[in-house]
C-alpha positions as CSV (number, residue, x, y, z in Angstrom):
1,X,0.0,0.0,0.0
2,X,2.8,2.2,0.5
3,X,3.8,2.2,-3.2
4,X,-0.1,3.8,-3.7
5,X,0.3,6.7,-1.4
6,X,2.5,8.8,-3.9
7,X,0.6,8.4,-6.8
8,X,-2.7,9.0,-4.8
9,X,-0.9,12.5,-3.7
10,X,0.5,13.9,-7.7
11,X,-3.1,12.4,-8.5
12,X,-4.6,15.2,-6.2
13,X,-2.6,17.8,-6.6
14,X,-3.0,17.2,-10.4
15,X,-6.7,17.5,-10.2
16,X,-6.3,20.5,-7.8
17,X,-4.4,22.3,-10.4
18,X,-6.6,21.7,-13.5
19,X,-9.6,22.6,-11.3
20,X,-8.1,26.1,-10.6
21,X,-7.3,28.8,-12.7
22,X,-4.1,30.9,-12.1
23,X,-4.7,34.3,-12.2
24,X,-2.4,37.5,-13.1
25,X,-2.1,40.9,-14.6
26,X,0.6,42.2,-16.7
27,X,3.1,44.5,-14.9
28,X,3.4,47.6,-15.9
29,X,5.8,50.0,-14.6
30,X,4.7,54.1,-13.9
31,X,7.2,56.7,-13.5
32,X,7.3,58.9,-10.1
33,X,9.3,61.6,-11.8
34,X,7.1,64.2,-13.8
35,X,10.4,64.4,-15.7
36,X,10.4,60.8,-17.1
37,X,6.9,61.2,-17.5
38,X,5.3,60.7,-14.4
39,X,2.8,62.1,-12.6
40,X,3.4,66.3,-12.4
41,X,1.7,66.9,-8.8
42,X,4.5,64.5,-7.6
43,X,6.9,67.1,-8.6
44,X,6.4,69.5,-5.3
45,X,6.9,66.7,-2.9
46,X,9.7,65.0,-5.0
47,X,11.4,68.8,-4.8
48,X,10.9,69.2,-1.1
49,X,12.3,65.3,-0.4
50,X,15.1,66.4,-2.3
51,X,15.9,69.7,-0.2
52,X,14.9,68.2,3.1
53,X,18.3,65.9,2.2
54,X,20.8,68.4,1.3
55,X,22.7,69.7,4.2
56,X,25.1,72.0,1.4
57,X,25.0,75.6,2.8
58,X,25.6,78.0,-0.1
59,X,28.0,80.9,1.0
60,X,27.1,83.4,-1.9
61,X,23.7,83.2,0.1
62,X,24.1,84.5,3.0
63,X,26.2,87.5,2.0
64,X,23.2,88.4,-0.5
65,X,20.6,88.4,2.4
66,X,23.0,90.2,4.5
67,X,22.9,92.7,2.6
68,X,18.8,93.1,2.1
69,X,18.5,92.4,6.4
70,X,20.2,95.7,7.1
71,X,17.0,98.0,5.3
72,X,14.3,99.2,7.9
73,X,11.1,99.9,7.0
74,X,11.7,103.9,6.7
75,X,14.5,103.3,3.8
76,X,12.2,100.9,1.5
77,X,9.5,103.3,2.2
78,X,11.9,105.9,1.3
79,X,13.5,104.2,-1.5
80,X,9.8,102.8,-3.4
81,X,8.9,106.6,-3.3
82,X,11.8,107.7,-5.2
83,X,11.4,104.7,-7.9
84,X,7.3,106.7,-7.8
85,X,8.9,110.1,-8.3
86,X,11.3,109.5,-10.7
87,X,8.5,107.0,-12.8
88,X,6.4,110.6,-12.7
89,X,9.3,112.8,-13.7
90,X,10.1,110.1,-16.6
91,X,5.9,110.3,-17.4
92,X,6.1,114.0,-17.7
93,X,8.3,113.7,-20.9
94,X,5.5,112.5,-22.9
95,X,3.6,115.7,-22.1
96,X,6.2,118.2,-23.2
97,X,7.6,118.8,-19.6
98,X,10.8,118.5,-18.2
99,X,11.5,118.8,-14.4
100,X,14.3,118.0,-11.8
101,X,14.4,115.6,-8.7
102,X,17.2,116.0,-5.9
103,X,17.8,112.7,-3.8
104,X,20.2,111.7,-0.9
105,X,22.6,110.8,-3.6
106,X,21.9,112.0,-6.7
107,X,20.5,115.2,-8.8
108,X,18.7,114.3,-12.3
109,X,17.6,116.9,-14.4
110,X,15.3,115.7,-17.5
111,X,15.4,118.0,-20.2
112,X,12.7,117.5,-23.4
113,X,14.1,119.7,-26.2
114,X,11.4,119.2,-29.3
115,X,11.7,115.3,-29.2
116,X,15.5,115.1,-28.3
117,X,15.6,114.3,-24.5
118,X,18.6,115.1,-22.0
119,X,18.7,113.4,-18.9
120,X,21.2,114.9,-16.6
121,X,22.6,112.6,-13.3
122,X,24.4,114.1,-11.1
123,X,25.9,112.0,-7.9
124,X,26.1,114.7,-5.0
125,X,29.5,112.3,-3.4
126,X,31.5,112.5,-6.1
127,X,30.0,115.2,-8.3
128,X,30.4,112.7,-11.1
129,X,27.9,113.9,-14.2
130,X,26.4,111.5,-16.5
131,X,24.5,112.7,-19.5
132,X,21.8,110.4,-21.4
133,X,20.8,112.1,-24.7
134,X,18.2,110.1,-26.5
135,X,16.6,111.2,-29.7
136,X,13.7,110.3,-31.8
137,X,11.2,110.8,-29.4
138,X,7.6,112.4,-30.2
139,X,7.5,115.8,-28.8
């Protein structure tokens, strides 16, 4: 009987596997990176993974915001309102007018002359005196 016992066991487990139907899906591989075609919303987090892991400090960095931490509130206020003044002053040209401005460091002097502009910078350190001529320009 003991001769029967193996053939009685491949004789089940061949009728197991004929009864039964193996099932499975082709794999298919997806890129993470929206570079290589993946998904673009995984570009934020693959970004910030990416800088959460760098421990380089650049130099060049810190001396530029060294130098933008030093401004109070007074001197950008100060500093936006001359950018406004001298936007006006530039404005003014298409009108016919000239007009002057005198700042902490400089004096400019615009000059419109018929269509040929003169625009006269002075820097009140140095006394330095650059002259912009530009022509052409519709009185």
């Amino acid at each position: 009987m003991s001769h029967h016992k193996p053939l009685r066991v491949a004789a089940c487990l061949l009728a197991a596997g004929l009864g039964c139907q193996a099932l499975a899906t082709e794999l298919v591989y997806t890129p993470v990176n929206p570079a290589f075609g993946g998904n673009p919303l995984n570009g934020t987090w693959l970004l910030n993974n990416a800088q959460a892991q760098n421990d380089y400090d650049d130099p060049d960095l810190k001396d530029r915001s060294s130098a933008f931490a030093g401004t109070t509130a007074l001197e950008r206020f100060s500093n936006q309102l001359e950018s406004r003044l001298l936007g006006q002053l530039l404005d003014n040209i298409g009108n016919g007018k000239g007009g002057s401005m005198a700042t902490d460091a400089f004096l400019i002097d615009v000059i419109d002359d018929s269509g040929a502009l003169s625009i006269r910078v002075t820097d009140r350190a140095t006394g330095q005196v650059s002259v912009i001529d530009v022509s052409g320009l519709n009185p």
